[in-house]
C-alpha positions in Angstrom: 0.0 0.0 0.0 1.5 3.4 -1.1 1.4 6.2 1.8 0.3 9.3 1.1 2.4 12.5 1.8 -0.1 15.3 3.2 1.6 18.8 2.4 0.4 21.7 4.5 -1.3 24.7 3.2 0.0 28.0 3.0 -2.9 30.5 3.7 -2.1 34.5 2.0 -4.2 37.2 0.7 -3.6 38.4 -2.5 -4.4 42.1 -3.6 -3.5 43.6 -6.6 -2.0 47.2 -6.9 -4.4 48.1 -9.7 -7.7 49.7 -8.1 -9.0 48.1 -11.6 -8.5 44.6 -11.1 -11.1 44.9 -7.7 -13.8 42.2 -9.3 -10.7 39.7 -9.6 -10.8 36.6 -7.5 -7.3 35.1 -6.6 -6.3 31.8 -4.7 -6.1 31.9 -0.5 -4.2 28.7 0.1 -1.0 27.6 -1.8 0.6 24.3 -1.9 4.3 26.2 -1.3 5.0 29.6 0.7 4.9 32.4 -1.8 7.9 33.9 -3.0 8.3 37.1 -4.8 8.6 36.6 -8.3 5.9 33.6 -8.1 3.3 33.9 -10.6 -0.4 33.6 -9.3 -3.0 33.1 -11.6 -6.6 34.6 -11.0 -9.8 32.8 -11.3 -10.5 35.1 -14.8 -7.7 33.2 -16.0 -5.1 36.2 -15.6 -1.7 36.1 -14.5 0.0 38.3 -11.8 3.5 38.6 -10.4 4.3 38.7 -7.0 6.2 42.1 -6.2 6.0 41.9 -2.8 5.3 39.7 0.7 4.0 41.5 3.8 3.9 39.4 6.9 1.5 41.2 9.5 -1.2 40.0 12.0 -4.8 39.9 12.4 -6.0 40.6 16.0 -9.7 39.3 16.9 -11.2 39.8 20.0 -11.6 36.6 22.2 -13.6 35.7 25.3 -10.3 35.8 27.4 -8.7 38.5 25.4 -6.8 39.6 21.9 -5.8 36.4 19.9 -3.2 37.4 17.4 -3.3 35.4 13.9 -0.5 35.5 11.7 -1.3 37.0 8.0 0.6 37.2 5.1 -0.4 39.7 2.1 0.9 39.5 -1.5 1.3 42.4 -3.6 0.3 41.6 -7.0 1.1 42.8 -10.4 -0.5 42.0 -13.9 2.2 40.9 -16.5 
């Protein structure tokens, strides 16, 4: 019997730096952390670059205080 290798999922949100490309859907979970330079395809069937990573967090208010969830947002361009 052949084992199966689970891979985790690498959870990002992807915004383009064109005000126009608003109505575009992109991917929230990648099989590989995202690099810049990686290419990420919408679900239009258009293709962006990634220019740049920012790691930051999202804070959400819990019944014993802040929890703190780590975020990471791509910067996308259209090529």
């Amino acid at each position: 019997m052949e084992s199966q290798v689970i891979r985790p999922m690498y959870k990002a949100y992807c915004r383009s730096i064109r005000k126009t490309d608003g109505d575009e859907i992109f991917p929230n979970y990648f099989s590989f952390p995202p690099q810049v330079g990686d290419l990420v395809q919408s679900q239009n069937k258009k293709a962006y670059r990634v220019i740049s990573i920012m790691h930051t967090v999202k804070v959400t208010k819990g019944k014993y205080g802040d929890i703190q969830s780590p975020r990471a947002v791509l910067s996308l361009e259209n090529i």
